[in-house]
MOPAC internal coordinates of N, CA, C and O (Angstrom, degrees):
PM7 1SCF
backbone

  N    0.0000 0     0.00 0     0.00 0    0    0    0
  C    1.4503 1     0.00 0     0.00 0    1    0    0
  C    1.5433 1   110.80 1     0.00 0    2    1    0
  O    1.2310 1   119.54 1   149.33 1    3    2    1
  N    1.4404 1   118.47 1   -30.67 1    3    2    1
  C    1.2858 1   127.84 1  -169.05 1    5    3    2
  C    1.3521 1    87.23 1   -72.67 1    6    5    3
  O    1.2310 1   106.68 1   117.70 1    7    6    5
  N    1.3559 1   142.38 1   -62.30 1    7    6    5
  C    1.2934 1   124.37 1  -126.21 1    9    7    6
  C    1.7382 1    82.02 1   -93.99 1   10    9    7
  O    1.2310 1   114.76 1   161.46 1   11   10    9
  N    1.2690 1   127.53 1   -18.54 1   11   10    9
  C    2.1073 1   127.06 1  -169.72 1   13   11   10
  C    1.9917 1    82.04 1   -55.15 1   14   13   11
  O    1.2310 1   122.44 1   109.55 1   15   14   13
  N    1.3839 1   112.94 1   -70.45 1   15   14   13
  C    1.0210 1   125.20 1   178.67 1   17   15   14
  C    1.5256 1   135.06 1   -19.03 1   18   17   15
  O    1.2310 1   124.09 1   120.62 1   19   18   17
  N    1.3486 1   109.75 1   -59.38 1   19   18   17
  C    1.1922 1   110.52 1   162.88 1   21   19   18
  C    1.7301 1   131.28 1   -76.43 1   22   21   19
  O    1.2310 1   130.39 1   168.99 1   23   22   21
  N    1.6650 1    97.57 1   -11.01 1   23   22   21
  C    1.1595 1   107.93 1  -179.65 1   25   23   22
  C    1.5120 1   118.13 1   -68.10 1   26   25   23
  O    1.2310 1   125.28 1   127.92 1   27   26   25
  N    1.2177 1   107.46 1   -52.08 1   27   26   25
  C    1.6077 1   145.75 1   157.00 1   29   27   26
  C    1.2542 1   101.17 1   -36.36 1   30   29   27
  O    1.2310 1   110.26 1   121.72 1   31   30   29
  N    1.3153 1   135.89 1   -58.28 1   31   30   29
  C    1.1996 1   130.46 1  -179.26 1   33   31   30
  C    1.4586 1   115.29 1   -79.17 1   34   33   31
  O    1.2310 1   118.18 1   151.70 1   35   34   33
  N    1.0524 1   121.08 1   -28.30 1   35   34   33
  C    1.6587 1   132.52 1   159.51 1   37   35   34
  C    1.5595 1   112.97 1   -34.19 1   38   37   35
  O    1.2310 1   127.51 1   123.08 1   39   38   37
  N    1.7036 1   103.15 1   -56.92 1   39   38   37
  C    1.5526 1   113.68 1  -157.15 1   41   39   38
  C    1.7789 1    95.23 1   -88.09 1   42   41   39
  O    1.2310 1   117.14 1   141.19 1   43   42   41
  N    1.3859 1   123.04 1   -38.81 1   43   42   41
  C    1.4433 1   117.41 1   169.40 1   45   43   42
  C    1.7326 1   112.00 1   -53.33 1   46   45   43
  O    1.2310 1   117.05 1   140.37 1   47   46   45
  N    1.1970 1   123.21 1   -39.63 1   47   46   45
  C    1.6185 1   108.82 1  -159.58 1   49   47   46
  C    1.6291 1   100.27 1  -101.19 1   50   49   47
  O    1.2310 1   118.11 1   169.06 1   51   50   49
  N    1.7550 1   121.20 1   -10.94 1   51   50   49
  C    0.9881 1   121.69 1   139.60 1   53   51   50
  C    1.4192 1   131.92 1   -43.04 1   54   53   51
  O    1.2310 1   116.88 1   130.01 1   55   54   53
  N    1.8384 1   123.54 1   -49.99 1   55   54   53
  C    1.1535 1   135.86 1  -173.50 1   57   55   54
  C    1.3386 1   103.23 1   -61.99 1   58   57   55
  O    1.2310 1   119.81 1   133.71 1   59   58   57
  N    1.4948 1   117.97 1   -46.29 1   59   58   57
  C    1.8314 1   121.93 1  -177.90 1   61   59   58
  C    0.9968 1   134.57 1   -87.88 1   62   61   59
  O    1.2310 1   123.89 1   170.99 1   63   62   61
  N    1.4676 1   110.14 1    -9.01 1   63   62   61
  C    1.6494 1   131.14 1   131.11 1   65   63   62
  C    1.5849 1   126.51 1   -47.81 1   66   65   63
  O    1.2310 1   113.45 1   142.22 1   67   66   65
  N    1.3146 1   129.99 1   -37.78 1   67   66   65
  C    0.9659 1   139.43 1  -174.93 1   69   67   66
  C    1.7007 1    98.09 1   -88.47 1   70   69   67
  O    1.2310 1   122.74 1   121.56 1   71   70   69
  N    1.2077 1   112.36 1   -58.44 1   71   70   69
  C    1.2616 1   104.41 1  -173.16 1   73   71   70
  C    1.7071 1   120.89 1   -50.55 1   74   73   71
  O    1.2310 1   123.63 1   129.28 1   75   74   73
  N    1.3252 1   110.65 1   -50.72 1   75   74   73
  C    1.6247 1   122.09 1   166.41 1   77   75   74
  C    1.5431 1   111.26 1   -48.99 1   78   77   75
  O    1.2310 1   116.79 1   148.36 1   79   78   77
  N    1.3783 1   123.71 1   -31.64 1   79   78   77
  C    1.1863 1    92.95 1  -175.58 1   81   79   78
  C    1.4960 1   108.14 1   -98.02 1   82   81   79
  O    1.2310 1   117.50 1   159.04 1   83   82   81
  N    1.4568 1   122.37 1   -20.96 1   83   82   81
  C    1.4863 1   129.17 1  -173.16 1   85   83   82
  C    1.8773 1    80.16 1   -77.35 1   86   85   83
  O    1.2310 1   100.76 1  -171.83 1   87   86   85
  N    1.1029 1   152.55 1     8.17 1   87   86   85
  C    1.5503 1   135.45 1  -176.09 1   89   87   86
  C    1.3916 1    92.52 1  -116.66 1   90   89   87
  O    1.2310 1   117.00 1   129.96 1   91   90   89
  N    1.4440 1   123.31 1   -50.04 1   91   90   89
  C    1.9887 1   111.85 1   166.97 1   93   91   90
  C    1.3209 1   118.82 1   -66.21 1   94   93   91
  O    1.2310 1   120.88 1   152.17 1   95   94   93
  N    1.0043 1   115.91 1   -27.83 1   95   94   93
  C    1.4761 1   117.97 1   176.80 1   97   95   94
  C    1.7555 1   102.96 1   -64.89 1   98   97   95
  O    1.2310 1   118.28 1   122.48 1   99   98   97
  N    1.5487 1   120.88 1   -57.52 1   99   98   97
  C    1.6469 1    96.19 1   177.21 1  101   99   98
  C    1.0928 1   103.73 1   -84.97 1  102  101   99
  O    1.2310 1    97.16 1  -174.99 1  103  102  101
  N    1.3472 1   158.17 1     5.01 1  103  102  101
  C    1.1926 1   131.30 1   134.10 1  105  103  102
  C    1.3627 1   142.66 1   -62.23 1  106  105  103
  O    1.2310 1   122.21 1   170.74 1  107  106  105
  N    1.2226 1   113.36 1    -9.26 1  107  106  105
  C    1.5215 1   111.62 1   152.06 1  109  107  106
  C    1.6121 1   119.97 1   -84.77 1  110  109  107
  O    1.2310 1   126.97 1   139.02 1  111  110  109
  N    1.2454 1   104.19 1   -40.98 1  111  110  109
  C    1.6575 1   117.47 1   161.81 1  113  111  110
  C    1.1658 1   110.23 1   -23.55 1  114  113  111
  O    1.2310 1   124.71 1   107.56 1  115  114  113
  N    1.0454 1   108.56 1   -72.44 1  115  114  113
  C    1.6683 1   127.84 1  -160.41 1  117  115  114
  C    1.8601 1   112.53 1   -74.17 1  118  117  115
  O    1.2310 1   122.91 1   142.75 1  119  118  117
  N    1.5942 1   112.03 1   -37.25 1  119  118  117
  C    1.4035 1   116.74 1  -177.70 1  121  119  118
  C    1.6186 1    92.05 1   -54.75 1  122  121  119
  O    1.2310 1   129.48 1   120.42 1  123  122  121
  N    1.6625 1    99.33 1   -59.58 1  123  122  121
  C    1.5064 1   123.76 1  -151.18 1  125  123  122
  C    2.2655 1   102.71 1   -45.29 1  126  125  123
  O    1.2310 1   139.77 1   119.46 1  127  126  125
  N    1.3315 1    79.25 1   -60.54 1  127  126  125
  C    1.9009 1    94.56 1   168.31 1  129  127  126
  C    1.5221 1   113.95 1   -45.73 1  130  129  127
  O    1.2310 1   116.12 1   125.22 1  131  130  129
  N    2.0146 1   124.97 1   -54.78 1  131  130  129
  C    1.2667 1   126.65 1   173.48 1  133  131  130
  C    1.5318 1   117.34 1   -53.73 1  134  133  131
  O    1.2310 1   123.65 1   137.44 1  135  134  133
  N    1.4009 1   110.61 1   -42.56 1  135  134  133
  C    1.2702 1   106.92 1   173.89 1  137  135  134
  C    2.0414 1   132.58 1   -70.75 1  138  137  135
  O    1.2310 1   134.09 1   152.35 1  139  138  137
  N    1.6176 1    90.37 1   -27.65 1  139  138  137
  C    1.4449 1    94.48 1   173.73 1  141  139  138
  C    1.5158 1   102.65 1   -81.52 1  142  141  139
  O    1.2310 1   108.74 1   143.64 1  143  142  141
  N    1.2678 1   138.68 1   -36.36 1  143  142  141
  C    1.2139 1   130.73 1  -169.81 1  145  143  142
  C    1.7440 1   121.97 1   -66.45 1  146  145  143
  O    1.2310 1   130.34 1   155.93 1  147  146  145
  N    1.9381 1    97.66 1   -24.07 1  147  146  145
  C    1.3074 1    98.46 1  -171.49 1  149  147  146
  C    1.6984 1    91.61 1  -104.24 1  150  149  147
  O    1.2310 1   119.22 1  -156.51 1  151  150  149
  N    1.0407 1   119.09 1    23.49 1  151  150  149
  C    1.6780 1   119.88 1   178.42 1  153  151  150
  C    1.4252 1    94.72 1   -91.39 1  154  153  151
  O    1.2310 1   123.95 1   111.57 1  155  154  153
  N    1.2865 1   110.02 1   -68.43 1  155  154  153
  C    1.6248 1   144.19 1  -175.49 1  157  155  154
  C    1.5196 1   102.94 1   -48.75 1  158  157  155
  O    1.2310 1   113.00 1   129.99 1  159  158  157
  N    1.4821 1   130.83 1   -50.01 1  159  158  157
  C    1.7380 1   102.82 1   174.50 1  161  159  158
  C    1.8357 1   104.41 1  -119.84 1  162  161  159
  O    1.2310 1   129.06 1  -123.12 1  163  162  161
  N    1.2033 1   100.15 1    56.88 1  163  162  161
  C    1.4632 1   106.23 1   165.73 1  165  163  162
  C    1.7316 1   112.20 1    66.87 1  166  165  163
  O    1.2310 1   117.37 1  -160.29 1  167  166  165
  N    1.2680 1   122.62 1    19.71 1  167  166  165
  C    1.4532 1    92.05 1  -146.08 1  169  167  166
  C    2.1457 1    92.77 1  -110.57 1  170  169  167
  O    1.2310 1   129.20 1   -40.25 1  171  170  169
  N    0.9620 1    99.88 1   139.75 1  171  170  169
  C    1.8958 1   112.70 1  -166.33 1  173  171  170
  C    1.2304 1    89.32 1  -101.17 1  174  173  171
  O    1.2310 1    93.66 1   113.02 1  175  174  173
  N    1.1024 1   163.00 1   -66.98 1  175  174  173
  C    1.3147 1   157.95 1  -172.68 1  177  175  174
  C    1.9135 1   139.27 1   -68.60 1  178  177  175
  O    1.2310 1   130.35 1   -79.21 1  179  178  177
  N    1.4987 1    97.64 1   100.79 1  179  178  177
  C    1.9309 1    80.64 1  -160.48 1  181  179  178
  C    1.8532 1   111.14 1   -59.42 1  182  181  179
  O    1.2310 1   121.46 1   173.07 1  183  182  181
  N    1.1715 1   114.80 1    -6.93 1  183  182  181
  C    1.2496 1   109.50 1  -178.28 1  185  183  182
  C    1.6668 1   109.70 1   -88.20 1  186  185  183
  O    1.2310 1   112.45 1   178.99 1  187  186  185
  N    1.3431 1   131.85 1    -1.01 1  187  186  185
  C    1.1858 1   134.15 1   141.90 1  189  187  186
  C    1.8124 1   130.51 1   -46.91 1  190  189  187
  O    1.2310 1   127.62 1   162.54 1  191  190  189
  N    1.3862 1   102.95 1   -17.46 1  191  190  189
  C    1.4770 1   108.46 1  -148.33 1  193  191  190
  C    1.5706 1    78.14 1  -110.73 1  194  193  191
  O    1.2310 1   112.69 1   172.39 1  195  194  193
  N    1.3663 1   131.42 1    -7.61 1  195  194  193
  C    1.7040 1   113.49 1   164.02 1  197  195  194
  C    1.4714 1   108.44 1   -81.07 1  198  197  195
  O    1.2310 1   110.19 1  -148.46 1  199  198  197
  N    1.2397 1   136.03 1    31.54 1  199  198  197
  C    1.4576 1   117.16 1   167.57 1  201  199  198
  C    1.5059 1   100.63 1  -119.21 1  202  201  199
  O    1.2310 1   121.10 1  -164.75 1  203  202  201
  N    1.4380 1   115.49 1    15.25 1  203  202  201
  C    1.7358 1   107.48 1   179.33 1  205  203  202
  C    1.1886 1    95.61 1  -121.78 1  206  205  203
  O    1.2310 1   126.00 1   -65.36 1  207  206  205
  N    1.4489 1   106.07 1   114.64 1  207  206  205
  C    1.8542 1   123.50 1   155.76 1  209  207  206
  C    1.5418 1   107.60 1   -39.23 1  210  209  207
  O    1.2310 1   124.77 1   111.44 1  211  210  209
  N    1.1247 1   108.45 1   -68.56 1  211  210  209
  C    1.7064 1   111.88 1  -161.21 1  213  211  210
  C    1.5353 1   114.03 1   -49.49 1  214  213  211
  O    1.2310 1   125.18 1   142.50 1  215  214  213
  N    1.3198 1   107.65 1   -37.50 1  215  214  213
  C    1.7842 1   122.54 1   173.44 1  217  215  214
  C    1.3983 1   113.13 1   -40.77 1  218  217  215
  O    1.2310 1   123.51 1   137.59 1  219  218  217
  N    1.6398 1   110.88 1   -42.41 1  219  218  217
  C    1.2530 1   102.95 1  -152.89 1  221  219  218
  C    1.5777 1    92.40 1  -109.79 1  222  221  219
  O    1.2310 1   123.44 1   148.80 1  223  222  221
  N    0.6937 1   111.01 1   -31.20 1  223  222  221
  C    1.8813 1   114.80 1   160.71 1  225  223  222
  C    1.4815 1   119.52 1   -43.56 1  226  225  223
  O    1.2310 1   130.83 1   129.62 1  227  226  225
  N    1.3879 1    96.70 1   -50.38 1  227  226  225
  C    1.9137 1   103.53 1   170.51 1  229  227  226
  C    1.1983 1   108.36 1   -60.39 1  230  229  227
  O    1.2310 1   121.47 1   124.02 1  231  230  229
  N    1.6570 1   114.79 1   -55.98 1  231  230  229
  C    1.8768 1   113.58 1  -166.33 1  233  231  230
  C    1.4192 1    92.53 1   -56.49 1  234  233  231
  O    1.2310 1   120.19 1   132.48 1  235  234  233
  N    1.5943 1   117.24 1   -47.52 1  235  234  233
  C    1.0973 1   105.22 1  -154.26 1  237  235  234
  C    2.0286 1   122.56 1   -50.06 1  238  237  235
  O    1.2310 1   129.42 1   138.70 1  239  238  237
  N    1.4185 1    99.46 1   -41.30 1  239  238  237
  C    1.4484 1   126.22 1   165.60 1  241  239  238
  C    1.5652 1   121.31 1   -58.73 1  242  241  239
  O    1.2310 1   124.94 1   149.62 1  243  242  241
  N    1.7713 1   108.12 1   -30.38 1  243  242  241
  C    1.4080 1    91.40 1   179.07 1  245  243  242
  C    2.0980 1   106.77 1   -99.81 1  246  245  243
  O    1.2310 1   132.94 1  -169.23 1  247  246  245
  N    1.4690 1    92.59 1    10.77 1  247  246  245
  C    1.3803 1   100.71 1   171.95 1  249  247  246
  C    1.5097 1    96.36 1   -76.48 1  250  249  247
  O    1.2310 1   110.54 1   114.90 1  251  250  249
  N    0.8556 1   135.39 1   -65.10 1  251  250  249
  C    1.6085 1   151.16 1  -130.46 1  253  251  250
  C    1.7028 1    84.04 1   -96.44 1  254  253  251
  O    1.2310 1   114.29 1   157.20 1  255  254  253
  N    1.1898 1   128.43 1   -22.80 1  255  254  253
  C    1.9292 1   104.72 1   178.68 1  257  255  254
  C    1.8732 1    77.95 1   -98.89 1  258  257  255
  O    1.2310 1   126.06 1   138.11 1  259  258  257
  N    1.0046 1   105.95 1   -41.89 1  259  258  257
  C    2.4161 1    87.60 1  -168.78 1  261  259  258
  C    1.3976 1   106.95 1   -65.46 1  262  261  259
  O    1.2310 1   114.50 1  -176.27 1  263  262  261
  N    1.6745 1   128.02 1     3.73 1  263  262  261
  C    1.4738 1   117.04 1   172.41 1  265  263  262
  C    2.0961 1    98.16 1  -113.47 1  266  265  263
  O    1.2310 1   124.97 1   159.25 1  267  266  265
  N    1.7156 1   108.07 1   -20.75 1  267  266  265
  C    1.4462 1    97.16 1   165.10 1  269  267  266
  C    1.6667 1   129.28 1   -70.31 1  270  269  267
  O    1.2310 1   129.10 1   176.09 1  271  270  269
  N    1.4605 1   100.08 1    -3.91 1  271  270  269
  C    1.4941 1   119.13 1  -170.92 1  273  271  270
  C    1.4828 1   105.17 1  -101.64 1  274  273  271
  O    1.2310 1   123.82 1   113.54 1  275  274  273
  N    1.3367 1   110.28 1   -66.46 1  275  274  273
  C    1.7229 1   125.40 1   171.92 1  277  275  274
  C    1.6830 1   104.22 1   -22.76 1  278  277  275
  O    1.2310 1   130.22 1    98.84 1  279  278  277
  N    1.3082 1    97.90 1   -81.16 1  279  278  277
  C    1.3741 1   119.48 1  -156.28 1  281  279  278
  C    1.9094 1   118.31 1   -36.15 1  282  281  279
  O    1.2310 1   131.73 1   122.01 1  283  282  281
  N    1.3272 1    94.96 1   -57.99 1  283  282  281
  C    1.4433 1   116.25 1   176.33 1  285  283  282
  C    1.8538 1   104.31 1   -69.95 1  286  285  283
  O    1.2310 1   116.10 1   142.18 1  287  286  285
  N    1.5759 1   125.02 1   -37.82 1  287  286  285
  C    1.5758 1   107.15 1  -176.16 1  289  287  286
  C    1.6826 1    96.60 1   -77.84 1  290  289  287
  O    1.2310 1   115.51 1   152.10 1  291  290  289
  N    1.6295 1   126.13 1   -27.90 1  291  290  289
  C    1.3234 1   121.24 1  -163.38 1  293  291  290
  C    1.9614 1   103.95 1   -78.29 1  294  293  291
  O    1.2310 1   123.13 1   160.43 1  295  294  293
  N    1.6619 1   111.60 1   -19.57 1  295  294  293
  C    1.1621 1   100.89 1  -174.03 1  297  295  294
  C    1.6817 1    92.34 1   -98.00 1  298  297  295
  O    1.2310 1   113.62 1  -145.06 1  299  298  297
  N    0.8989 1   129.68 1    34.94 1  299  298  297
  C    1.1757 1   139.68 1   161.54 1  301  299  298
  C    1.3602 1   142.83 1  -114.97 1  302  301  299
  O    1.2310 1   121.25 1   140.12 1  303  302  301
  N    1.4851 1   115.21 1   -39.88 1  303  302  301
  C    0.8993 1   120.10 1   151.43 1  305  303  302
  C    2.0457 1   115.27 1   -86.60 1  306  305  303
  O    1.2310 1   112.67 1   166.19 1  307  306  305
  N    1.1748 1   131.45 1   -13.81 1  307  306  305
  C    1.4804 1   131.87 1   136.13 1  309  307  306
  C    1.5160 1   110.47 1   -27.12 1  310  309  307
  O    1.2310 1   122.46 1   121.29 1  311  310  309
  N    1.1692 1   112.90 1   -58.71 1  311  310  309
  C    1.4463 1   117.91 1  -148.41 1  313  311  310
  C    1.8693 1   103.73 1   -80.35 1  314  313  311
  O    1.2310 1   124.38 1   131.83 1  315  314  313
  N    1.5319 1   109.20 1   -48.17 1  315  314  313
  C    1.6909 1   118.69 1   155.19 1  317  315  314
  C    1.3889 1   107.20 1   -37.53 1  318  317  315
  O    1.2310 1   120.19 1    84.96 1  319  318  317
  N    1.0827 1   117.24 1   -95.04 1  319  318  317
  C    1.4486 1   123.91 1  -171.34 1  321  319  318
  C    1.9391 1   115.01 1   -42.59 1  322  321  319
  O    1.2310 1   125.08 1   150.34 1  323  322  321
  N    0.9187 1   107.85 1   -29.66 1  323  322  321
  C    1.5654 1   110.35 1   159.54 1  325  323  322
  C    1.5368 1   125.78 1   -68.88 1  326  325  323
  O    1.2310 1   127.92 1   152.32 1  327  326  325
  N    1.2100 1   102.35 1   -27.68 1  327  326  325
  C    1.8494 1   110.20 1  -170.73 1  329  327  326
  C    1.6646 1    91.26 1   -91.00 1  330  329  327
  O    1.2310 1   123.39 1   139.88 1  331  330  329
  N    1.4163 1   111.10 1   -40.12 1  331  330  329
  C    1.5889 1   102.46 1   173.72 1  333  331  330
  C    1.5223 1   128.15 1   -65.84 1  334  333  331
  O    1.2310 1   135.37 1   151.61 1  335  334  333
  N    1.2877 1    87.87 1   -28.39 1  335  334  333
  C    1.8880 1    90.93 1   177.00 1  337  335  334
  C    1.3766 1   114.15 1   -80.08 1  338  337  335
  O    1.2310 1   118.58 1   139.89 1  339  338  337
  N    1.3753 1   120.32 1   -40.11 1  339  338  337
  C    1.5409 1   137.35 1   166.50 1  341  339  338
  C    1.6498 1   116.44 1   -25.32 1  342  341  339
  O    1.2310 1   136.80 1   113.71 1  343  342  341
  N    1.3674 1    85.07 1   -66.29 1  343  342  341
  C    1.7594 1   111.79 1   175.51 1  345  343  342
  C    1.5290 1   104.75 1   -55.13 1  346  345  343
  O    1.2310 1   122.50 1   113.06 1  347  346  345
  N    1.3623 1   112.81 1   -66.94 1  347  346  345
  C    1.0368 1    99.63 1  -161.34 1  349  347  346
  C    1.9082 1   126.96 1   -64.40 1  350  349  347
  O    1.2310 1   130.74 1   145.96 1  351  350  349
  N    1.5787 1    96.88 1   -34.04 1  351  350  349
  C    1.5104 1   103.65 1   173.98 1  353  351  350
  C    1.3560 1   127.00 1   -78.36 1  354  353  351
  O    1.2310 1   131.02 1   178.26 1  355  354  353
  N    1.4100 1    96.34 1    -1.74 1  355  354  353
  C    2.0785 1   104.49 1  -154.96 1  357  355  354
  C    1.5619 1    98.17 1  -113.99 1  358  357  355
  O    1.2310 1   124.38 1   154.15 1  359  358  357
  N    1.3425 1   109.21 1   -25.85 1  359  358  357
  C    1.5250 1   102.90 1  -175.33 1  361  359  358
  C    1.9796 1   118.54 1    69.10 1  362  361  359
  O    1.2310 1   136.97 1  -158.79 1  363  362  361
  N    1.3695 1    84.74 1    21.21 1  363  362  361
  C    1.8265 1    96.18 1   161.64 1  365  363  362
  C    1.2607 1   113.11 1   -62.90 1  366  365  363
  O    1.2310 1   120.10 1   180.00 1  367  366  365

């Protein structure tokens, strides 16, 4: 039962590991893109940048590859850093 337990808890703080980093990851993505795009055609105002379709079509796309990327390195390195802490406090 001990070890279901920690396992279980392994794969949960894995899951919210993954999520945090696939959620900073498109949020820097996405700042990083808003800011080059409004560098690149002059534009000083973020409420300018709702009259371009294509803008939000792109973020939208480079959201969706920085959370296909995030997700899998954050439930990965989650999952390391869990097996190390496990070990070390649990005496597995």
């Amino acid at each position: 039962m001990r070890y279901i337990i920690l396992y279980v808890g392994r794969l949960v703080l894995m899951f919210a590991c993954a999520v945090g980093v696939a959620w900073l990851l498109e949020l820097v993505a996405i700042e990083s893109y808003v800011a080059w795009y409004m560098n690149h055609y002059d534009i000083s105002v973020r409420a300018e940048l709702s009259e371009d379709y294509g803008f939000g079509m792109l973020g939208f796309l480079i959201s969706l590859i920085s959370i296909a990327v995030g997700f899998p390195l954050g439930a990965y390195l989650g999952w390391k850093a869990m097996r190390a802490f496990v070990r070390k406090w649990s005496n597995v």
